[in-house]
C-alpha positions as CSV (number, residue, x, y, z in Angstrom):
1,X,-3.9,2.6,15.7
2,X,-1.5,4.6,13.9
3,X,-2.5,8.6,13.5
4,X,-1.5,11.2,11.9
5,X,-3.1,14.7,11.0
6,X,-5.1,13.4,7.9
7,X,-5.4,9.7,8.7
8,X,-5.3,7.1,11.2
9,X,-4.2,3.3,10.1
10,X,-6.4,0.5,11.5
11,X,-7.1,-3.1,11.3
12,X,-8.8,-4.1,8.2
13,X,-13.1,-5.1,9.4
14,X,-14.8,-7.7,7.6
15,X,-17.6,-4.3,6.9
16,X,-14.5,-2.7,4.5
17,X,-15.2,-5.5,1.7
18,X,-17.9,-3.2,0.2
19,X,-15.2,-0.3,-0.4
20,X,-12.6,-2.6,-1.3
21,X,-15.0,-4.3,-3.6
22,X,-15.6,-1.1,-5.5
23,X,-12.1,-0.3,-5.6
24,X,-11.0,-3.3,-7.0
25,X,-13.9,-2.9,-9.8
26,X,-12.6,0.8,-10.5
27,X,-10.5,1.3,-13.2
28,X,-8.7,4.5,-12.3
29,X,-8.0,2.6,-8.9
30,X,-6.5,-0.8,-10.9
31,X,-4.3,1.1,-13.4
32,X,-1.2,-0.3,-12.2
33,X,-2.2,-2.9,-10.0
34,X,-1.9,-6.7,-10.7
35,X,-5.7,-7.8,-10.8
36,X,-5.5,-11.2,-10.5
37,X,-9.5,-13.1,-11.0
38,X,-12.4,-11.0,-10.3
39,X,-14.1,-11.8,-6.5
40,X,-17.7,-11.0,-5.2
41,X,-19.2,-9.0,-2.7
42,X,-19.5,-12.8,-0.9
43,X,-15.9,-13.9,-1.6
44,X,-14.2,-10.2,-0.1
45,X,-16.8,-10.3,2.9
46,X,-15.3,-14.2,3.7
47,X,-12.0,-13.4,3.0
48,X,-12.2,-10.2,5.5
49,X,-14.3,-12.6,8.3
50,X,-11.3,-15.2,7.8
51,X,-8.2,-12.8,7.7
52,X,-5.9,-13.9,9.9
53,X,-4.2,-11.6,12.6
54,X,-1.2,-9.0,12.0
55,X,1.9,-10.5,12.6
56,X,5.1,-9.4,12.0
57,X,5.2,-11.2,8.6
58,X,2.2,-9.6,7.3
59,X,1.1,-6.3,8.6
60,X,-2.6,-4.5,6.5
61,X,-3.7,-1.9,7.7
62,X,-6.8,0.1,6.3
63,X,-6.4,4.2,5.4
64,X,-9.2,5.9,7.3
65,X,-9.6,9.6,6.4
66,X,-10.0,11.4,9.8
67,X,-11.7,14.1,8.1
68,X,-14.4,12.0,6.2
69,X,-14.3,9.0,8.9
70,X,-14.6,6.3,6.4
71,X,-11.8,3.8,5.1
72,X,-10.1,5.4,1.5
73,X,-7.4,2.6,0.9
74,X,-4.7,0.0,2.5
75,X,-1.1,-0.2,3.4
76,X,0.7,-3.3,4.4
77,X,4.4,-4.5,5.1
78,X,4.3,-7.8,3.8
79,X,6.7,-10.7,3.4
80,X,9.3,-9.1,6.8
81,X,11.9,-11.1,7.7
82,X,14.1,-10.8,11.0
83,X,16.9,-12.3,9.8
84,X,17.1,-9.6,7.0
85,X,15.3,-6.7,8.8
86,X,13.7,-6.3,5.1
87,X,9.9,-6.2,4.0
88,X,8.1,-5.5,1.3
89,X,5.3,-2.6,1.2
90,X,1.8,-2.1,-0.6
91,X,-0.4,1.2,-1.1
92,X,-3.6,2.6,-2.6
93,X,-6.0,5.1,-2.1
94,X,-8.9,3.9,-3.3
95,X,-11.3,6.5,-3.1
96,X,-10.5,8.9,-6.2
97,X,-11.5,11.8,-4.1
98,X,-8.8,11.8,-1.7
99,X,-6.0,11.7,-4.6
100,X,-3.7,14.6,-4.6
101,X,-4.6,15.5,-0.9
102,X,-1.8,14.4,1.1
103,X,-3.4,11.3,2.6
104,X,-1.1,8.5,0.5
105,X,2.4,10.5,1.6
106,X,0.9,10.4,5.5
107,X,-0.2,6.9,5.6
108,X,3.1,5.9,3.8
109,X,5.2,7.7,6.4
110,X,3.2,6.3,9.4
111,X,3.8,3.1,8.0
112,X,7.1,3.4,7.4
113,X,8.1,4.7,11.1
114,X,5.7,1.8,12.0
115,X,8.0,-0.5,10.3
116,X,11.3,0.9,11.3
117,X,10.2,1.5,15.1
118,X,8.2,-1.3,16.0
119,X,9.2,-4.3,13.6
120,X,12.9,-3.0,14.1
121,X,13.4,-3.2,10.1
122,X,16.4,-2.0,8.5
123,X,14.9,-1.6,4.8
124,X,11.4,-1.2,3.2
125,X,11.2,-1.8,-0.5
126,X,8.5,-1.9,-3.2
127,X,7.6,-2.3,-6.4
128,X,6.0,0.1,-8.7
129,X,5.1,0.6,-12.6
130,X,7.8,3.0,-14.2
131,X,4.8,4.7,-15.8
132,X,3.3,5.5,-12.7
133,X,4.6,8.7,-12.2
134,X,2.6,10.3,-9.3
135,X,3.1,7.4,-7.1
136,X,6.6,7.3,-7.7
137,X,7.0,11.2,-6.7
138,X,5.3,10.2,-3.6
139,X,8.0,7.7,-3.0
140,X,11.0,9.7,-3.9
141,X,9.0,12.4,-1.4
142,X,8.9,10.1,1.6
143,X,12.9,9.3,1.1
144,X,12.5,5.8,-1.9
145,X,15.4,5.5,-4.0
146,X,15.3,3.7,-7.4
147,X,17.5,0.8,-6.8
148,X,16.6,-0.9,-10.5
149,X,14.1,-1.8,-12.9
150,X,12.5,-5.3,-14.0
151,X,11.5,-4.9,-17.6
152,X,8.2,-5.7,-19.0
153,X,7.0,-7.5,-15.7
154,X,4.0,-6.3,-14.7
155,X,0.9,-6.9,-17.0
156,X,-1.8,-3.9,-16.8
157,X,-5.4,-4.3,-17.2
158,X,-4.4,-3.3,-20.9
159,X,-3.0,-6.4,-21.8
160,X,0.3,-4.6,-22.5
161,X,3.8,-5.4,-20.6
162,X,5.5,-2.6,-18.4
163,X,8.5,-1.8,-16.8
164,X,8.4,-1.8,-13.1
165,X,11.2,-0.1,-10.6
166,X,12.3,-1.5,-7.0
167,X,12.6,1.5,-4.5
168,X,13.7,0.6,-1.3
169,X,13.9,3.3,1.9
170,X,16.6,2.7,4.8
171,X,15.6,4.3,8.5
172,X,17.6,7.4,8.1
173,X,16.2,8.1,4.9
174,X,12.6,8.7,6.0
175,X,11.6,12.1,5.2
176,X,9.2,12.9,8.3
């Protein structure tokens, strides 16, 4: 486990599927994430019994608040490559409550060291939806650059077509 002072990062339990079942289903939560097809209760508990094990390809990792004890989102490094030293990296918070508190920058930054220390990569990126504005302050926070923008690629919930921008973070540009 990964700690800091607000969260610690642990392996995803097939028990999380009810919280990530009723992030999933919250709007505020699926703003500006790609939905894909709505899933059960059933279909997230099987998918959390059959998940298979970290590996250095794909690393998830649940957001527990130390302070509440309970699971309030996910982080993963996803798609890492030794041959590049590159991955790609996923976050929410998905219990509205713990917005604005500090717990998205911490787990991001533990995360990030994770990735750089451990899985010796030279470069994290991601993807984000230009009109998400306080996720991408987060991102320019932690030491993200804006290396370009892919117009009208990401469809909302809304129907309509947005801009997203790829940040990407190199080690020495972590802001601890």
């Amino acid at each position: 486990m990964l700690t800091g002072k607000l969260v610690r990062l642990r392996a995803i339990e097939p028990s999380d599927a009810e919280s990530i079942y009723k992030w999933i289903h919250d709007p505020a939560v699926g703003e500006f994430m790609t939905g894909g097809y709505p899933r059960s209760l059933a279909q997230l508990r099987k998918k959390g019994e059959e998940r298979p094990a970290n590996s250095y390809e794909a690393v998830v990792l649940g957001i527990e608040s130390l302070e509440a004890g309970k699971l309030i989102g996910i982080v993963d490094l996803r798609d890492a490559s030794p041959e590049t030293g590159r991955a790609e990296l996923d976050i929410y918070i998905g219990e509205t409550d713990h917005w604005n508190g500090g717990y998205g920058t911490e787990a991001l930054k533990l995360m990030c060291r994770y990735g750089f220390n451990m899985m010796r990569l030279h470069l994290i990126a991601l993807w984000v939806v230009a009109e998400n504005e306080r996720a991408r302050h987060v991102y320019r926070k932690v030491g993200f650059v804006e290396d370009g923008r892919h117009r009208e690629c990401h469809r909302g919930p809304d129907g309509k077509y947005h801009d997203m921008y790829l940040m990407s973070l190199l080690e020495p540009e972590l802001n601890d």
